[in-house]
Structure formats: structure tokens, C-alpha cells
C-alpha positions as CSV (number, residue, x, y, z in Angstrom):
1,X,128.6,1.4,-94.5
2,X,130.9,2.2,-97.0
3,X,132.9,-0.4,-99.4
4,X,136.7,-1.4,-98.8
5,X,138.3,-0.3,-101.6
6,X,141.4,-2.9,-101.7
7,X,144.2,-0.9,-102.0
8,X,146.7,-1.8,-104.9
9,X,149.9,-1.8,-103.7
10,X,152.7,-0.2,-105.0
11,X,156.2,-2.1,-106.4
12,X,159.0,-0.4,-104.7
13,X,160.9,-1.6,-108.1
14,X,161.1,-4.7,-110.4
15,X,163.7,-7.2,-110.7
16,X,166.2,-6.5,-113.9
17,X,168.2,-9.6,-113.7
18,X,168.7,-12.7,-112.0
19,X,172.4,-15.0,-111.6
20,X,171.5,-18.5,-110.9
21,X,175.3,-19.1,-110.2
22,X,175.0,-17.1,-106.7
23,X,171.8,-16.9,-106.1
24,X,171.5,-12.9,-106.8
25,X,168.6,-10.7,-108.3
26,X,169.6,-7.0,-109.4
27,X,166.9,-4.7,-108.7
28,X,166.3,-1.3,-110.2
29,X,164.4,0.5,-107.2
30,X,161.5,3.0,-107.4
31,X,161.7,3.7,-103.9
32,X,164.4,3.9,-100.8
33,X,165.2,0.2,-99.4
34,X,167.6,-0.4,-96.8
35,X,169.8,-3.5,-94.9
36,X,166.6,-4.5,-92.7
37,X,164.0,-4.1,-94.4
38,X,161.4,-6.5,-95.5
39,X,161.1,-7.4,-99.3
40,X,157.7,-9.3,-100.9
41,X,159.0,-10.6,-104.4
42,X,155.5,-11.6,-106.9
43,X,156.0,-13.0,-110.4
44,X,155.0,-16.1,-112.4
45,X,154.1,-18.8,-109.6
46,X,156.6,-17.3,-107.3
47,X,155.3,-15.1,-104.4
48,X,157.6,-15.0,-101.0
49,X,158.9,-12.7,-98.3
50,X,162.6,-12.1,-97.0
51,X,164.1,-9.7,-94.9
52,X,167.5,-7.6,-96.6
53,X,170.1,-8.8,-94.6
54,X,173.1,-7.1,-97.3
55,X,173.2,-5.3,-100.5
56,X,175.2,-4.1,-103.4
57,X,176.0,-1.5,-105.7
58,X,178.5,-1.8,-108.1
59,X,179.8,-4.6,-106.0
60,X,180.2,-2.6,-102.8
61,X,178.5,-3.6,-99.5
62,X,175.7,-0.6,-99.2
63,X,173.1,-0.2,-95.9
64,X,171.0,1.7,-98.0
65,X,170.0,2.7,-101.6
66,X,167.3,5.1,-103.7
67,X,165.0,6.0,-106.5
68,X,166.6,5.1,-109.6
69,X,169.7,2.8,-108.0
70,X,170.2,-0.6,-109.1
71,X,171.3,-2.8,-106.5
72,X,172.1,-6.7,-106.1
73,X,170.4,-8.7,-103.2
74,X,170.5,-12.8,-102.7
75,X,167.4,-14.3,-102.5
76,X,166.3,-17.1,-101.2
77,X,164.1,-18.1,-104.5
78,X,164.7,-18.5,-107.9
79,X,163.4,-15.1,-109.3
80,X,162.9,-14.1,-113.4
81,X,163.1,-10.6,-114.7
82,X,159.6,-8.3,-114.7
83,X,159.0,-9.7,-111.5
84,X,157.9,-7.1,-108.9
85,X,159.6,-6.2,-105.3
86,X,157.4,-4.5,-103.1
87,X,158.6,-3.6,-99.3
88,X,156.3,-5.2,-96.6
């Protein structure tokens, strides 16, 4: 029988910033991600799940966003730059 190989995941991007004032990470993406979808943020002792319920880019409302865009989500967790997003 052959060996599970665990499968790494991939980071659909990595969080560039964070604004304690409200509660905001800026993400620069790697991948699609849209209003709906499910996020798994990992870094430092932090590890949790949420679902997108709104994003921004450039300060506009966006449903969706791609490679290379930077966009601005609120999270429910203090989050530190370098930490990675992957999509659940």
C-alpha cells in the first residue's frame, strides 16, 4: 500500500500589513479570492478560519480580486505581516 504523501498546501497570498485601529489586514494575493469565500490565516501562534464577507481595493467595496491585487479584509484576529492566507 503506498504512503500518503501529506500534501503542502499552497498560500493563496501573505498578509502585507495589518491596522489595529480597525481591525483590517491588507493582503497581496497569489491567487483569485472572492466575497464568500473561506480564508485560513497561519502565523506566529495564530492559526484561524473566517469566511470573506467584504473586501477592498483602494478603498472600494470589491466582490472579487486576482493574482497580484492587494486588497483589505477585517479579520476577526490580530494578524502580523509574513503571515500566510490560504483559501479553505
Amino acid at each position: 500500500m503506498p504512503k500518503k504523501v501529506k500534501r503542502e498546501e499552497n498560500p493563496i497570498g501573505e498578509v502585507s500589513n495589518y491596522f489595529d485601529h480597525v481591525k483590517a489586514a491588507a493582503i497581496k494575493l497569489k491567487k483569485p479570492l472572492k466575497v464568500g469565500d473561506t480564508i485560513q490565516i497561519k502565523g506566529g501562534e495564530n492559526d484561524f478560519e473566517q469566511k470573506i464577507e467584504g473586501m477592498q481595493i483602494d478603498h472600494k467595496p470589491v466582490k472579487e480580486a486576482k493574482k497580484g491585487d492587494e486588497i483589505g479584509i477585517i479579520v476577526k484576529q490580530k494578524v502580523r505581516k509574513g503571515y500566510k492566507v490560504f483559501k479553505k
